[in-house]
C-alpha positions as CSV (number, residue, x, y, z in Angstrom):
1,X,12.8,16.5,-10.4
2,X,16.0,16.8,-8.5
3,X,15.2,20.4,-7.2
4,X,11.8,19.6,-6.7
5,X,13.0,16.9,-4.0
6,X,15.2,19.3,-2.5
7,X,12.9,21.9,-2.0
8,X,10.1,19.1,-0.7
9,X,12.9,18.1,1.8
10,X,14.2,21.6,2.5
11,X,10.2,22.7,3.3
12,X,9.5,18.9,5.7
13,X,12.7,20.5,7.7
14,X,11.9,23.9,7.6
15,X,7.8,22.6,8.8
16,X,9.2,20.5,11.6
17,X,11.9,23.3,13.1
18,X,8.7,25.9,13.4
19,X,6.6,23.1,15.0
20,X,9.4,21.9,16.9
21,X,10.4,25.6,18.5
22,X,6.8,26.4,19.1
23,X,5.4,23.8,21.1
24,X,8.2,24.1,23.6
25,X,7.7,27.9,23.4
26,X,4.3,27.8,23.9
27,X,4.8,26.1,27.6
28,X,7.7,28.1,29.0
29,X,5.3,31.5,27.6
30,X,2.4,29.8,29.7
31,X,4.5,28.9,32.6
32,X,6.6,32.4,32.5
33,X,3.4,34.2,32.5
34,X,2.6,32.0,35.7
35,X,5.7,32.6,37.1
36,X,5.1,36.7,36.6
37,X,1.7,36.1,38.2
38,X,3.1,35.0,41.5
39,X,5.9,38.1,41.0
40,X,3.5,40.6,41.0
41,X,1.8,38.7,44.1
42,X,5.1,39.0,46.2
43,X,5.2,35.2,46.6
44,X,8.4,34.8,44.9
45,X,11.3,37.3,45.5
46,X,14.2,35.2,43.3
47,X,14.2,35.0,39.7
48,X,12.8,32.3,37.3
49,X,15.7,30.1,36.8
50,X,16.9,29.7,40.2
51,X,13.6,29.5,41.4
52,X,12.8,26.8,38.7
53,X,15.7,24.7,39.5
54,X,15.2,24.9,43.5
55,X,11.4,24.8,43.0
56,X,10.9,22.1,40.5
57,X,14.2,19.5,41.0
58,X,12.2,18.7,44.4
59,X,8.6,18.8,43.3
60,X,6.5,15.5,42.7
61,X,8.2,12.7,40.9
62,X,11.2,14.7,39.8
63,X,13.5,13.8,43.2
64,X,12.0,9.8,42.1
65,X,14.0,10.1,38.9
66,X,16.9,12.0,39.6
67,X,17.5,9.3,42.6
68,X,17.1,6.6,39.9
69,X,19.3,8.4,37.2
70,X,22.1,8.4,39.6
71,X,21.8,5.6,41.8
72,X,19.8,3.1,39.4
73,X,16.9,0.5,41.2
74,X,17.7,-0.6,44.8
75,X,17.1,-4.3,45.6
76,X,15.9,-3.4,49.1
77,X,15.9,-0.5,51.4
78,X,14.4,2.9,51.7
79,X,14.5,3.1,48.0
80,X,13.3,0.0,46.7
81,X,9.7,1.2,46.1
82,X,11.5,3.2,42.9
83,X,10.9,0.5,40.6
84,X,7.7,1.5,40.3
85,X,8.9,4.0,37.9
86,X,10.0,2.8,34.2
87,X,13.3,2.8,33.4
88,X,13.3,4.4,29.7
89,X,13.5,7.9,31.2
90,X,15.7,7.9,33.9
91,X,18.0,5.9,31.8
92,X,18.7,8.8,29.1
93,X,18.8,11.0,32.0
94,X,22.0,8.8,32.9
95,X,22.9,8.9,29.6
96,X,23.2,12.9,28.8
97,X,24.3,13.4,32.8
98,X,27.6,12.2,31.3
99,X,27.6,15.4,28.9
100,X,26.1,17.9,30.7
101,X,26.9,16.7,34.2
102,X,23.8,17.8,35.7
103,X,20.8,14.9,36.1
104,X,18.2,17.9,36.4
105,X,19.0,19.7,33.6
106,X,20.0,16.6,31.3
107,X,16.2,15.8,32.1
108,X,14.7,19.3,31.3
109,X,16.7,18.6,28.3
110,X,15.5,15.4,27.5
111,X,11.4,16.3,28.2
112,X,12.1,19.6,25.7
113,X,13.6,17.7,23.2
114,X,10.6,15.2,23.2
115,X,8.4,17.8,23.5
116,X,9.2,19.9,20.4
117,X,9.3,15.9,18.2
118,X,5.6,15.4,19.5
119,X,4.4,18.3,18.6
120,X,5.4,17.8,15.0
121,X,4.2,14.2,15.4
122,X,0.7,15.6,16.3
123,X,0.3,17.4,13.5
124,X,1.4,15.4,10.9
125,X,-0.8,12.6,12.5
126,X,-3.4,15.2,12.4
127,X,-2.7,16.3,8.7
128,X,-2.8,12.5,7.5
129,X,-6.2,12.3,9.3
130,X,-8.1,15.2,8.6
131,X,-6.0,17.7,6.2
132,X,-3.9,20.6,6.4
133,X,-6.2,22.9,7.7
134,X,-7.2,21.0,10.9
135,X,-3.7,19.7,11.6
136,X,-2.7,22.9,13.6
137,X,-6.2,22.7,15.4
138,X,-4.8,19.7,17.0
139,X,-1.6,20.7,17.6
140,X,-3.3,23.8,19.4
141,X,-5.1,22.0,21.7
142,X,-2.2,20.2,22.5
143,X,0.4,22.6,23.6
144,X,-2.3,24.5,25.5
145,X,-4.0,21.4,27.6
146,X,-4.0,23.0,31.2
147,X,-1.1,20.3,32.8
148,X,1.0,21.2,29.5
149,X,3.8,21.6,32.6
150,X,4.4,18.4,33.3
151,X,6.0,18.2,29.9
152,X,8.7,20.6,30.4
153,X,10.2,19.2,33.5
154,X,11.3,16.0,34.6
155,X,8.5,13.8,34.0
156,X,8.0,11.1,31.5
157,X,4.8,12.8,30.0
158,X,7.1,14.2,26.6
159,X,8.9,11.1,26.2
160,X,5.8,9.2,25.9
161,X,3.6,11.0,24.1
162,X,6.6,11.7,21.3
163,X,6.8,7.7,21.5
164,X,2.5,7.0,21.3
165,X,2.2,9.5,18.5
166,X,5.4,8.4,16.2
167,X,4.2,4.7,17.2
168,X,0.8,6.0,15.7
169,X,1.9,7.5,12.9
170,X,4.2,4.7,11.5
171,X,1.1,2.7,12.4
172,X,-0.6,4.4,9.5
173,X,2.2,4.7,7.0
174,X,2.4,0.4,7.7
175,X,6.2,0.7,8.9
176,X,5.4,-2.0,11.1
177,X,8.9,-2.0,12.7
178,X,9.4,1.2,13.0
179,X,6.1,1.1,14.8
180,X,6.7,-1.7,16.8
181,X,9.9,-0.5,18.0
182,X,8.8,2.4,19.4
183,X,5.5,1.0,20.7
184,X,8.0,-1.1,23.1
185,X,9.9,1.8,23.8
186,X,6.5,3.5,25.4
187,X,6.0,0.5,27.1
188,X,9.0,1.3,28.4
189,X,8.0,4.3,29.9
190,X,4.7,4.0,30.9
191,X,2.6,1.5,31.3
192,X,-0.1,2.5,29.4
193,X,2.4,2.2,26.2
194,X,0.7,-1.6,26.3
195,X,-2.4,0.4,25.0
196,X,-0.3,0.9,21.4
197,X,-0.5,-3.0,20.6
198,X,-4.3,-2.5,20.0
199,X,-4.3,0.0,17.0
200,X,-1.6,-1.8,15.6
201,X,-2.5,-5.2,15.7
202,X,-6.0,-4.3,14.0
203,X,-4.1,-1.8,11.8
204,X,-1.7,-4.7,10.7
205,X,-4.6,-7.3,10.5
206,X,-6.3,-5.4,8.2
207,X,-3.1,-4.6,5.9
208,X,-3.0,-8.5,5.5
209,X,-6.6,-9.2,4.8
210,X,-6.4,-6.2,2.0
211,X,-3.5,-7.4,0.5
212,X,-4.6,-10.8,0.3
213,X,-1.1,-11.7,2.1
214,X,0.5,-12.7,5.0
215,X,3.2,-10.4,5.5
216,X,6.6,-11.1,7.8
217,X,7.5,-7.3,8.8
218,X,4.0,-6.6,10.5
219,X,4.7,-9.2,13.2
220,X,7.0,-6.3,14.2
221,X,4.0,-4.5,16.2
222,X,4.7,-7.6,18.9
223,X,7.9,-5.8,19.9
224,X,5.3,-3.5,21.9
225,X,4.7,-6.2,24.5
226,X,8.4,-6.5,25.1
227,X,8.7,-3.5,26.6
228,X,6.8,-4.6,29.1
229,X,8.0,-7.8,29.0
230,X,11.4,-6.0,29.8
231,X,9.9,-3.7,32.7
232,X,8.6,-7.2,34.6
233,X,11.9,-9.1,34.0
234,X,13.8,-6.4,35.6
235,X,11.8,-6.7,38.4
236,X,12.3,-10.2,38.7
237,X,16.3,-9.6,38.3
238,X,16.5,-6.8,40.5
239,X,14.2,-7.9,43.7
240,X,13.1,-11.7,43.0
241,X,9.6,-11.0,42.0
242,X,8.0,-9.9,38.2
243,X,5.4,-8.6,39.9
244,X,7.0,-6.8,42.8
245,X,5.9,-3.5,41.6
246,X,2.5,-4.2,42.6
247,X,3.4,-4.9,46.4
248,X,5.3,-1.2,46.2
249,X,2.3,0.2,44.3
250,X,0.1,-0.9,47.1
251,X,2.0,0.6,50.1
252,X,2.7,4.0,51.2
253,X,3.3,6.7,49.4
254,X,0.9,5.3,46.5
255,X,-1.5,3.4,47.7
256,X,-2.4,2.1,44.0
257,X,-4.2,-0.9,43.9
258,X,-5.8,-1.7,41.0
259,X,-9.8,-1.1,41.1
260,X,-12.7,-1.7,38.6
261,X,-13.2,2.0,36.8
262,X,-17.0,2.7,38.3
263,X,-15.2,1.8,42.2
264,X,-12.4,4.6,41.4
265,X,-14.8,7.2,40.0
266,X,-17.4,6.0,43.3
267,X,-14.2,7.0,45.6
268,X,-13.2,10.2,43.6
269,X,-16.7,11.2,43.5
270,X,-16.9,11.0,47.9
271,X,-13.6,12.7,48.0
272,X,-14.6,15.4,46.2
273,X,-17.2,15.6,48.6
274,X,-14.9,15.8,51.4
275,X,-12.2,17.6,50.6
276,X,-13.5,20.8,48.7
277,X,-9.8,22.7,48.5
278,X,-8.8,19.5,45.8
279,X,-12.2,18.7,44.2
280,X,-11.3,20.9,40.9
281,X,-8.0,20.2,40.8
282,X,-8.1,16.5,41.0
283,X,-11.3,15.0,41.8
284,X,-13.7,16.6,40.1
285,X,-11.5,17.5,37.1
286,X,-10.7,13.9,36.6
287,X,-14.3,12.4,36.7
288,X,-15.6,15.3,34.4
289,X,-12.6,14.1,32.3
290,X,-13.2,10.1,32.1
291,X,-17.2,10.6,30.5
292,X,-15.8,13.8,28.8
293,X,-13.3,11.7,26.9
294,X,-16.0,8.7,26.4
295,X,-18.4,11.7,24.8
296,X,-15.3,12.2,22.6
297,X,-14.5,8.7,21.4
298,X,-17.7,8.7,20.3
299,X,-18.0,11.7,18.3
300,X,-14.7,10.9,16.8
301,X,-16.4,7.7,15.4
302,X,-19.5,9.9,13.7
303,X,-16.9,11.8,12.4
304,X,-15.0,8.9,11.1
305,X,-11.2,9.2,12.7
306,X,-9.6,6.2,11.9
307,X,-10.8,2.7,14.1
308,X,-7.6,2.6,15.3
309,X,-6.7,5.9,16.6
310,X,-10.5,5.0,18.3
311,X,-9.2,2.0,19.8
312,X,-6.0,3.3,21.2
313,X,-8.0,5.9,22.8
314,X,-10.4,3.5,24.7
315,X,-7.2,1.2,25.7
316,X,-5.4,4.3,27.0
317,X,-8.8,5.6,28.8
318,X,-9.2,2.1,30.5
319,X,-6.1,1.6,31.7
320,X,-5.3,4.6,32.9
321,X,-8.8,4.7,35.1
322,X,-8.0,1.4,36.3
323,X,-5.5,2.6,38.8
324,X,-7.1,2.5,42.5
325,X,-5.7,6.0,43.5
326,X,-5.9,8.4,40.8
327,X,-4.8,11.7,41.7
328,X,-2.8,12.3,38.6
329,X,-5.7,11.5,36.2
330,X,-5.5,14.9,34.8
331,X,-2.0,14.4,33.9
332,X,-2.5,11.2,32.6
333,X,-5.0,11.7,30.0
334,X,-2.7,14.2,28.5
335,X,-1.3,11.3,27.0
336,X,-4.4,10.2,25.2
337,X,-3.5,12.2,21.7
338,X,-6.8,10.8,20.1
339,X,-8.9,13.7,21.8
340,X,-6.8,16.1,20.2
341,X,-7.6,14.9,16.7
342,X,-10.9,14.4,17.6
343,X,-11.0,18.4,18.8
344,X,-9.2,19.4,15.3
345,X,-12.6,17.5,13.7
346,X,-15.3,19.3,15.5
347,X,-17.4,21.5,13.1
348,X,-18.6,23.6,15.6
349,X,-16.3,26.8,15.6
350,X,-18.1,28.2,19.1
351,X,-17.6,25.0,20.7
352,X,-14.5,24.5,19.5
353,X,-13.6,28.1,21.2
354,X,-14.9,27.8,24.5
355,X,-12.6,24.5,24.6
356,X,-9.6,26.5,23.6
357,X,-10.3,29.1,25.9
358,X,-11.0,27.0,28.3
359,X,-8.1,25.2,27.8
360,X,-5.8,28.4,27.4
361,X,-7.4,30.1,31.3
362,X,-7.1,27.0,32.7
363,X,-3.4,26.1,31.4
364,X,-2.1,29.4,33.6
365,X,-4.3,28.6,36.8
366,X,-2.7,25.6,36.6
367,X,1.0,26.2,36.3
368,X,0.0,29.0,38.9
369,X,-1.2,26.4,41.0
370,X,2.0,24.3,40.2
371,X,4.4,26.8,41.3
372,X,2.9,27.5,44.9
373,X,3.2,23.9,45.4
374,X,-0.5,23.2,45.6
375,X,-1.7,19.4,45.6
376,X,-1.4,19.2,41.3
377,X,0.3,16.1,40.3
């Protein structure tokens, strides 16, 4: 019995170190094979790693949470609008600057690291759902969805996925802390982490009810809503007001007040209509997306995923489309992992292809896109 647990143990560590290395291999291929794209196109005379580090250390968000890894929240000033970003990431930015004395790369670091974890998380979400077999169908998907990118530089799109699908997971295993601690630590970095409190309240309410018991430890899910609880009080601490992210939301750059889903998709619908150079990137891309992703929900419940992974996917989809000006909708739904297990369940192996493919063209267009510093965000 002894050896058998060894070897049980010795094949969980050798399964997570090959999922681990090739997720994050699987974006820097797609991303290299971008970067050789624009090469070959004599847009780029430098090579990749300079051109990374100067290209992407000043691209979207990135200069955002290098200002706030170094410099922390600003009270008032030029700066003060900051806080509308979360503090979980820049904070272990701050954290692992200390070692490697560098706030870019101890971010690159930091998204890699959570990238690799999610991946395995995927799958093994995956496997407990739908088998083996399917598992690495959803993990697929996953390291090939076409803003796979984002999660490679310094952006909080690997830190909170790794904290939505281990959140999920222990969900289903009923390790209610562990669960609950690390729903409030996605709450912590986005708000849509709020979205976790759904599966596992219903997850934990029907643990009780089958049991025939109240039990203590699944009160633990309602750490979730601390994390957020923690974003607004450091609002109120830092600048007087729990709700002063909204104000900074509102205003320039973002413009972000929060709309009724059918308004947003009515405004994303004329500014596709307008502005023809960014209708596929963003506009288009993102209202195909929203009753793409409804479509999939519901297929995911004739196929039977689990009500909760259902219900953290509807959560996720509303609150994410709630946002007034949504031009990172694309990158968004990236976090809603529920699609990918409901991909790994689809029957239909020539559907199932033409997504992948899809998926796969569309991946490298993008991260094209990304590195000519086109409008992808």
């Amino acid at each position: 019995m002894g050896k058998l647990k060894i070897k049980d143990k010795f094949n969980d560590y050798s399964l997570f170190v090959k999922i681990f290395g090739a997720t994050i291999a699987i974006h820097w291929i797609i991303i290299i094979l971008a970067y050789i794209l624009l090469y070959m196109n004599k847009e780029v005379n430098v090579g990749f790693f300079e051109y990374f580090y100067t290209k992407f250390s000043h691209s979207g968000d990135t200069p955002h949470y290098l200002n706030i890894a170094e410099n922390g929240y600003a009270s008032e000033g030029e700066f003060a609008n900051l806080i509308v970003f979360y503090p979980l990431y820049p904070l272990l930015m701050k954290i692992l600057a200390f070692v490697v004395r560098d706030y870019f790369v101890s971010g690159i670091i930091i998204s890699n690291v959570c990238l690799g974890i999610s991946g395995y998380y995927l799958y093994m979400l995956t496997k407990k759902e739908l088998g083996k077999e399917k598992a690495y169908d959803g993990w697929l998907i996953y390291v090939i969805y076409p803003f796979g990118m984002f999660t490679i530089m310094v952006f909080t799109e690997s830190l909170f996925i790794m904290l939505v699908l281990m959140s999920l997971y222990y969900i289903s295993e009923n390790k209610w802390f562990a669960a609950g601690i690390l729903g409030m630590f996605a709450a912590l970095s986005r708000s849509q982490g709020i979205a976790l409190l759904v599966p596992a309240v219903y997850e934990a309410v029907l643990y009780m009810v089958r049991n025939r018991k109240f039990t203590v430890k699944s009160l633990s899910v309602f750490f979730i809503p601390v994390g957020t609880f923690i974003y607004l009080l450091m609002n109120k601490v830092i600048q007087g007001d729990w709700l002063s992210f909204v104000a900074h939301e509102e205003a320039e750059p973002w413009y972000n007040t929060p709309k009724w889903i059918s308004q947003n998709l009515a405004q994303h619908y004329d500014m596709a209509l307008q502005y023809f150079s960014l209708s596929m990137i963003i506009y288009w891309l993102q209202i195909i997306l929203y009753f793409a992703a409804l479509a999939a929900l519901f297929y995911g419940i004739k196929k039977k995923i689990s009500t909760s992974l259902i219900a953290f996917g509807g959560a996720y989809i509303f609150l994410s489309y709630l946002h007034g000006w949504l031009i990172s909708g694309p990158r968004y739904m990236m976090g809603c992992v529920t699609l990918y297990i409901i991909y790994a369940a689809v029957e239909n192996k020539y559907v199932k292809q033409a997504i992948f493919v899809t998926c796969g063209l569309m991946s490298v267009f993008i991260a094209l896109g990304f590195w000519q510093g086109q409008a992808i965000m």
